[in-house]
C-alpha positions in Angstrom: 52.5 -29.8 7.7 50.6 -28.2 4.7 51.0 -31.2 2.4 48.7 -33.0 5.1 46.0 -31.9 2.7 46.9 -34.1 0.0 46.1 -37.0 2.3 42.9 -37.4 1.9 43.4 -37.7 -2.1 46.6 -40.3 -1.6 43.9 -42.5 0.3 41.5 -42.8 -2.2 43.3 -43.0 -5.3 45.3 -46.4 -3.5 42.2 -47.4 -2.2 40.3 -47.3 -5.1 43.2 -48.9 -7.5 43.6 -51.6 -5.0 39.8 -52.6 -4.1 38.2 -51.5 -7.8 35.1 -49.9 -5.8 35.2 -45.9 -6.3 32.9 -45.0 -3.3 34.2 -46.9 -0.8 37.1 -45.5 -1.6 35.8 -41.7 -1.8 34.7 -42.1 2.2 37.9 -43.1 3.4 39.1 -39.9 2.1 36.2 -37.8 3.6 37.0 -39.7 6.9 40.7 -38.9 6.8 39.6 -35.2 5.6 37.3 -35.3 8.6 39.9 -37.0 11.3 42.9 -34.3 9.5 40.8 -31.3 10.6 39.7 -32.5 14.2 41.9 -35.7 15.8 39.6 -36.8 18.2 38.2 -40.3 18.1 34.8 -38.5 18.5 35.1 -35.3 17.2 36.8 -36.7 13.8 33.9 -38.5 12.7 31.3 -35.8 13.1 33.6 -33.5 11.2 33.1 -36.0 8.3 29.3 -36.4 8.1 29.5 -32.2 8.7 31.3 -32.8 5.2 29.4 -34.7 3.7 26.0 -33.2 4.1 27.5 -29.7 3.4 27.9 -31.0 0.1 24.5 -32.0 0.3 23.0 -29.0 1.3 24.1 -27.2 -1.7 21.4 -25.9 -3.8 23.1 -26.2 -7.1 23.9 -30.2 -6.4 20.3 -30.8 -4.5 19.2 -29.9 -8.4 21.4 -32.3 -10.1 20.1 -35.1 -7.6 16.7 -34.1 -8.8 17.5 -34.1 -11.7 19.5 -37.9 -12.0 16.5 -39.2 -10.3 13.9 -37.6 -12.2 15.8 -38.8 -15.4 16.5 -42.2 -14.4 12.7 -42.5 -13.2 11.8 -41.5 -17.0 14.1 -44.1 -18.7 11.8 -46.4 -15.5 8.4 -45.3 -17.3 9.9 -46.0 -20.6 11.1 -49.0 -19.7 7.9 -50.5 -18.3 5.6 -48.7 -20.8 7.1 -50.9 -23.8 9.3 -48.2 -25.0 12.6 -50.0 -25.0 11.3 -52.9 -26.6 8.9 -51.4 -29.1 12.1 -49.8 -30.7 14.3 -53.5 -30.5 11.2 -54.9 -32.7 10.5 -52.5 -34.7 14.3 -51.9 -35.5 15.1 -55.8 -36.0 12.3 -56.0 -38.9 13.5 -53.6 -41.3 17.5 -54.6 -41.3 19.0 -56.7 -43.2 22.5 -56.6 -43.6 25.9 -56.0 -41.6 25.9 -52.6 -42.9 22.7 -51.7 -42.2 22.7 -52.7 -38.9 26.2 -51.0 -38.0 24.4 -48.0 -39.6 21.2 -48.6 -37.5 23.9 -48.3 -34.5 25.5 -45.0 -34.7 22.0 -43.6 -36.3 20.3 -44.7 -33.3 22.3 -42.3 -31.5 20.6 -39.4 -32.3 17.5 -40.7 -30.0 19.4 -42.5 -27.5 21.8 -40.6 -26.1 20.8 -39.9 -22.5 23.3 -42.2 -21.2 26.1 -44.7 -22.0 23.6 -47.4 -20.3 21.0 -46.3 -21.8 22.3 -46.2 -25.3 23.4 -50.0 -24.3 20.7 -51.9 -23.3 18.6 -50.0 -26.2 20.5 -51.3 -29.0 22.1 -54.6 -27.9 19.2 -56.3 -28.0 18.6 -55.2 -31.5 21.9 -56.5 -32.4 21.0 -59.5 -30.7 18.1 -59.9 -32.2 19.9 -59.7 -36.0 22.3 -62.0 -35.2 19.9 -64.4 -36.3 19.3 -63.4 -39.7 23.3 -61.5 -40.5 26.1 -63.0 -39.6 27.9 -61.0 -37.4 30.3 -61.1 -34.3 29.4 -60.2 -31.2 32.4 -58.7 -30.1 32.9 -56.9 -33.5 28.7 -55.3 -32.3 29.2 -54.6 -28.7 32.5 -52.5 -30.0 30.6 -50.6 -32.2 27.9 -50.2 -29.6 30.5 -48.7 -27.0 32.2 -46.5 -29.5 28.7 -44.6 -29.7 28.0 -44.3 -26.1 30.3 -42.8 -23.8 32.8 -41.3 -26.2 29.4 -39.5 -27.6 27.4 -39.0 -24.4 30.5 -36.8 -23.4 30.6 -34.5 -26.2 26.6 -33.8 -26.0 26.0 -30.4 -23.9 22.4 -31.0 -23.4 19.9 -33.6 -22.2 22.2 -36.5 -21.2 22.6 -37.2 -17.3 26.3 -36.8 -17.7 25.9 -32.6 -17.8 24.4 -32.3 -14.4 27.3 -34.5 -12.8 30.4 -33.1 -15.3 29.4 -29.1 -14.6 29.0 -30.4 -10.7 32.4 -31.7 -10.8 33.9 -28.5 -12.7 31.8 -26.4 -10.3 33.6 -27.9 -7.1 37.1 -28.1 -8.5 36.8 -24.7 -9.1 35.6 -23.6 -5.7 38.6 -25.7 -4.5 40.8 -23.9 -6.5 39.9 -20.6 -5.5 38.8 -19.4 -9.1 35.2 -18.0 -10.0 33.4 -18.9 -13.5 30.1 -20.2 -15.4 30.7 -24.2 -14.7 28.5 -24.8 -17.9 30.6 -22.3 -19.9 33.7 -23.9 -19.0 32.3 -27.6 -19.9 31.3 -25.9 -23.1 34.9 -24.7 -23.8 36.9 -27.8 -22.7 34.2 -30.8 -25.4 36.8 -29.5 -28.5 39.9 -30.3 -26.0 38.1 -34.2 -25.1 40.9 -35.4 -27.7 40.2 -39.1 -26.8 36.4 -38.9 -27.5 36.7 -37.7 -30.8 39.5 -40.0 -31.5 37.5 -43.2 -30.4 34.7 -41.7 -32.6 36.8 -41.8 -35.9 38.1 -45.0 -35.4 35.0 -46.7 -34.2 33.5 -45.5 -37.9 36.3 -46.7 -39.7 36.3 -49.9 -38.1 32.1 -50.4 -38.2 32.4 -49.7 -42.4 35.6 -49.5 -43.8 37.6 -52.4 -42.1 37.3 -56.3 -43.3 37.7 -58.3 -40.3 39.9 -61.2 -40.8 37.9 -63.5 -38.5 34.8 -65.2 -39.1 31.8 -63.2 -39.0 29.7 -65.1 -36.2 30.7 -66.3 -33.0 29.0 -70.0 -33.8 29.6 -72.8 -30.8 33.1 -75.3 -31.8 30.3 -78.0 -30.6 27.7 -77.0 -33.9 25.2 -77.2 -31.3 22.5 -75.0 -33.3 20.0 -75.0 -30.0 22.7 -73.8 -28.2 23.2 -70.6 -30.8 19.7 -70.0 -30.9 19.4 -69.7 -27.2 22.6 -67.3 -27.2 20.9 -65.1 -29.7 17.5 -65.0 -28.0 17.1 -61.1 -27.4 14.4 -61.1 -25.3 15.0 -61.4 -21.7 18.2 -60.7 -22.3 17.6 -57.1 -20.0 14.4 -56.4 -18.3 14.2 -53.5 -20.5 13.2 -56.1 -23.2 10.9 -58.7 -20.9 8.6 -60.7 -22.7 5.6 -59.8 -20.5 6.6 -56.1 -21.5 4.4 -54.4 -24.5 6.2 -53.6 -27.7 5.2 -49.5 -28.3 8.3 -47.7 -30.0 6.0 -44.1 -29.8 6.6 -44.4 -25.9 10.2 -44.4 -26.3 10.8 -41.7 -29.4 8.1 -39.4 -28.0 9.4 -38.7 -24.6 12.8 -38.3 -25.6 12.1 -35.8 -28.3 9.9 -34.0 -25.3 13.1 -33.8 -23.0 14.9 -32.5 -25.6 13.2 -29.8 -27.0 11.7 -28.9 -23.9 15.2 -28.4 -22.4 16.3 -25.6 -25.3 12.6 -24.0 -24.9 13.2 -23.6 -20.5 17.3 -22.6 -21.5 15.8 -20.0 -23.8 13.1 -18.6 -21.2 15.7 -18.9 -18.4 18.2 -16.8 -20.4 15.5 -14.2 -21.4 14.6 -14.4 -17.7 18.3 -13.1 -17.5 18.1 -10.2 -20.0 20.0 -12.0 -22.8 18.6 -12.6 -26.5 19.3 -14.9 -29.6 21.7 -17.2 -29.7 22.9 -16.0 -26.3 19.7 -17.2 -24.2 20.7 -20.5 -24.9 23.8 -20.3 -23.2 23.3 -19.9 -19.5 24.0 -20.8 -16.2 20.3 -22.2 -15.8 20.6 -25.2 -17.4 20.5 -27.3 -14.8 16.9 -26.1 -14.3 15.8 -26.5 -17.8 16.7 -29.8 -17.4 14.7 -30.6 -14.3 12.0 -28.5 -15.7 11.7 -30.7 -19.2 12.8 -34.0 -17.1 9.7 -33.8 -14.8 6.8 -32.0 -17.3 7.7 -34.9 -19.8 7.1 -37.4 -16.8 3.4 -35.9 -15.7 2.5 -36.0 -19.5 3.4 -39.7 -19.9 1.9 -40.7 -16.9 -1.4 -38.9 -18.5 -0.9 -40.2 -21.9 -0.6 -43.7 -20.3 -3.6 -43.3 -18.2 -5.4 -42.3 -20.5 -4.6 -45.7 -22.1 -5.7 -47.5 -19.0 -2.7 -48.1 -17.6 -2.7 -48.7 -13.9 -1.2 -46.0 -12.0 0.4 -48.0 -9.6 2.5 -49.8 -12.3 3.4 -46.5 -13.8 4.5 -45.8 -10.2 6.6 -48.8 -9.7 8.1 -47.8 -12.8 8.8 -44.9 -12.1 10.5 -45.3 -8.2 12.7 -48.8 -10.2 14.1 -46.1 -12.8 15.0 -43.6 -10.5 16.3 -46.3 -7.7 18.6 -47.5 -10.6 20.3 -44.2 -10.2 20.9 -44.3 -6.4 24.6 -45.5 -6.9 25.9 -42.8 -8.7 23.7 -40.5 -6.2 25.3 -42.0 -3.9 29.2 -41.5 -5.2 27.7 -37.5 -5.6 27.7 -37.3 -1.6 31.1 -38.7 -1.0 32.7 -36.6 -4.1 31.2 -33.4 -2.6 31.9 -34.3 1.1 35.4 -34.8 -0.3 35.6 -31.7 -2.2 34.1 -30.2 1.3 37.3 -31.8 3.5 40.3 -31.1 1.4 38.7 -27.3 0.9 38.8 -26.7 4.7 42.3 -28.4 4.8 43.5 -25.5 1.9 44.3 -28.4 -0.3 44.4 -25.4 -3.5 47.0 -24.0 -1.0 48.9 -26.5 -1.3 48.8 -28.0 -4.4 50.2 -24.0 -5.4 53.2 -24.0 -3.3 53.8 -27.8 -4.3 53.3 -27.6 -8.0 54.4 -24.3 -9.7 57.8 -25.7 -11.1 55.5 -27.8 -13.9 55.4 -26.3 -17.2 51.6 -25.1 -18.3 52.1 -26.4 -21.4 52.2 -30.1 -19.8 50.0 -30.2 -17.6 47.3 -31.3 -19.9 49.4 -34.6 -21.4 50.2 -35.2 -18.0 46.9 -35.6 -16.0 45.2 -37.5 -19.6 48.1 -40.0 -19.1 48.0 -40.5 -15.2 43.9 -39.9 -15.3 44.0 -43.4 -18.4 45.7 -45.0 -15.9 43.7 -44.5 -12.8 40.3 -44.9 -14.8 41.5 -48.4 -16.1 42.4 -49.6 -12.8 39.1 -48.6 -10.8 36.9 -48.2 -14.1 34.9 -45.6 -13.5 34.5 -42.5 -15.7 32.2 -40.6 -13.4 34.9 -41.9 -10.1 37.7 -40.9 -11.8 36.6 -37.0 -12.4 35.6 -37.0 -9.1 39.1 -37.6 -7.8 41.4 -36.2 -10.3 39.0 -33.0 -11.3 40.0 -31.1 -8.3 43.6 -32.0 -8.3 43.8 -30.7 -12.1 42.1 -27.3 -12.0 44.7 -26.8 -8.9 47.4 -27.3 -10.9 46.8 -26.1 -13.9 45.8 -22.3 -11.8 48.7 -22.8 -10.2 51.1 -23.2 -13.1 48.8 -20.7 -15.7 47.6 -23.8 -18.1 44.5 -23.4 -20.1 41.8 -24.4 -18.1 39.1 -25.5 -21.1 41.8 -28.1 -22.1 42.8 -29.1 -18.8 39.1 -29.6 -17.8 38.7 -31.8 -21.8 41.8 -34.0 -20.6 40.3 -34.9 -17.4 37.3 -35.9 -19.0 39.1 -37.5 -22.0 41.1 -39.9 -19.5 37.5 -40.9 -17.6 36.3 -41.8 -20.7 39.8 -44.2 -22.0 38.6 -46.1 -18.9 34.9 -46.3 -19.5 35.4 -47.6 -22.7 38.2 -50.0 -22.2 38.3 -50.9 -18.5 37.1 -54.6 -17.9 35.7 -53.1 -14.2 33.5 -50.5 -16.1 29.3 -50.8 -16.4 29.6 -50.1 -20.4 31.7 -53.3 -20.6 29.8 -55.5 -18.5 26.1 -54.2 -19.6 27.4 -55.3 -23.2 29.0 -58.2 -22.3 26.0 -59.8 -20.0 23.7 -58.7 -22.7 25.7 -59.9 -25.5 26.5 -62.9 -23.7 30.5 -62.3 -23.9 33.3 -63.0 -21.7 34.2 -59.5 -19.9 38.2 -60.2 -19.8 38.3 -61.5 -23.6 35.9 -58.5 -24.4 37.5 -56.1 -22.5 40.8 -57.3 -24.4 39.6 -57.2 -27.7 39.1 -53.3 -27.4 42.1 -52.7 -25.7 44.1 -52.4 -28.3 41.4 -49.7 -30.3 41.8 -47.8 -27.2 45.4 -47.6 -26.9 45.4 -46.1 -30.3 43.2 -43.6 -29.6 44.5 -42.7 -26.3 48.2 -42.4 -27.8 46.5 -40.2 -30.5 44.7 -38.3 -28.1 48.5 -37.8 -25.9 50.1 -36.6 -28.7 47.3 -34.3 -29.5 47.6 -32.6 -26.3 51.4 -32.9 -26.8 51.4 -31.2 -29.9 49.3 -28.7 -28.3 51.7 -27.8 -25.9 54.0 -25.9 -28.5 51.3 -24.0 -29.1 50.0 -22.7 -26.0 
């Protein structure tokens, strides 16, 4: 009855592809985990929250729920000091072309990157905003928006608040796996191997400078209603990040997020010269996770300073702050039920099982295979962050138990999250652009389909051709 423990995973993938909601989903399975190791009506459901705050017990995931928060409660202070909307202005007034705002985009980048929402509700309304003055259409910027936000956040090692949850994942799969190794290490190792990221990149680019749509440039009403376009391109309000009430004070965007930055490589050198290592080496440590808490929460006590000492109230600054880091609660929230998970299928040997089950597939495929049923299952519930929760655990499993790479088996699983981030009609990036942008979400969502695809197929056959080679 060993293949019992693949239950629990059965459950939530149909549940999730059938419902489109990733944490509901994620319970069932840690209550069929829970009911799997003790059938009794009573008994069954203690064993599940036993799970569940096992996983929240750990040390090393207490710290990325600090750290989440924390973050999120920054991008909060931002938000209500002006931040967000000091950059929108400030960026709308000195563009004044198609080019220059495409340019603006994927420049922006460099500051923004934190997080695929983040990035989003940064620059939309700047696009919004231009729409006025260049004619340009909106699908043509929200695709040029998403190309540089989760196929990028994914490839940046530091300072983004996908790290702390893609090194969690990697941490847990291998635990469930039965292998030992530096989580961050291993992320490190697998960004080369996140084929689909770097092939979305390339032909986001081509397609933002090089490519003549053969549409019209602007997305102006069939009606010629010229209130009507005016209200559509009104940016402010669009997002509360961009209120009218709100100040306009670019510094208070740009300054904290250089702060988290650099302050993160300053604690990941200290920690790794805590450690004993030098140069080059300090940087790369297991303590990242720290320096990021570390740099996340001294760049918050500064800021609420800074503002106070530019009589701002404290108890707005608070507000902010507890709105930002409520935002994050969701995806805190999907954490508990991934690690309760990961908790179940452990004690049911699921790594057991999965090595008895699965050693007759090649190594060399296991990498093509997981990115092409990993596309599938992140379109359908459309959830990067859901979709390496589930299929993280199962992959490393496999690919010990057949001798695959496990730095390219790790990049595949994260390459087929992010296929359904950026494409999926269910995911936040489409939706956040859409509402902002004032798009239909299935027409949107269809109109970069096809982008997608291409990259995906190139990003298959990447992984293919690298089976000859491995």
């Amino acid at each position: 009855m060993e293949w019992l423990s693949v239950l629990p995973f059965v459950f939530v993938i149909i549940a999730a592809v059938w419902t489109k909601q990733v944490i509901p989903s994620l319970l069932l399975g840690v209550v069929v985990s829970g009911y799997l190791v003790e059938p009794h009506w009573l008994n069954g459901m203690l064993q599940t929250v036993q799970f569940i705050m096992e996983g929240l017990s750990d040390e090393a995931n207490l710290k990325i729920i600090m750290f989440l928060y924390a973050f999120s409660a920054l991008i909060g202070l931002i938000r209500m000091a002006g931040g967000i909307k000091g950059f929108v202005q400030a960026a709308t007034e000195r563009i004044n072309n198609k080019r220059g705002a495409f340019m603006l985009t994927w420049l922006s980048s460099v500051g923004t990157f934190a997080a695929p929402s983040f990035r989003i509700v940064t620059i939309a309304p700047v696009m919004k905003a231009m729409r006025r003055k260049i004619p340009m259409s909106k699908q043509e910027l929200a695709f040029v928006i998403e190309t540089t936000a989760t196929p990028l956040v994914v490839l940046i090692p530091v300072a983004t608040a996908f790290v702390g949850y893609m090194t969690s994942v990697i941490d847990l799969s291998l635990e469930q796996a039965n292998m030992s190794g530096d989580s961050y290490s291993l992320f490190l190792q697998s960004i080369p191997f996140n084929f689909f990221a770097f092939a979305m990149l390339i032909l986001g680019f081509y397609l933002s400078f090089f490519h003549r749509s053969k549409k019209k440039a602007n997305d102006k009403p069939k009606t010629g209603e010229n209130k009507q376009e005016e209200e559509d391109d009104r940016w402010e309000d669009c997002h509360p990040a961009v209120m009218k009430d709100l100040p306009a004070k670019p510094w208070n965007l740009i300054a904290p997020l250089i702060s988290v930055i650099a302050l993160t490589f300053i604690f990941m050198y200290a920690i790794g010269v805590e450690s004993g290592k030098s140069g080059f080496g300090a940087l790369i440590n297991d303590g990242v996770l720290d320096a990021m808490v570390l740099s996340v929460v001294v760049t918050i006590v500064w800021l609420v300073v800074f503002l106070k000492f530019k009589k701002e109230h404290l108890k707005k600054m608070m507000d902010g702050l507890i709105d930002g880091g409520n935002d994050m609660m969701a995806v805190i929230l999907l954490l508990a039920m991934v690690w309760g998970l990961s908790k179940g299928t452990e004690a049911l040997d699921f790594a057991g099982t999965i090595s008895q089950s699965f050693n007759w597939i090649p190594a060399s495929f296991v990498a093509v295979v997981i990115f092409v049923v990993g596309c599938g299952l992140s379109y359908f519930i459309g959830s990067a962050w859901g979709t390496w929760g589930i299929l993280m655990p199962i992959a490393l499993s496999i690919a010990v138990t057949a001798g695959s790479s496990i730095p390219v088996t790790i990049g595949a699983v994260f390459a087929s999250g992010t296929f359904g981030a950026f494409s999926s009609p269910l995911s936040d990036d489409t939706n956040t652009s859409a509402g902002i942008l004032d798009l239909n979400t299935i027409e949107y969502a269809k109109f970069k389909l096809r982008p997608a695809l291409i990259a995906a197929g190139v990003a298959a056959a990447g992984y293919l051709i690298l089976s000859f080679f491995g």
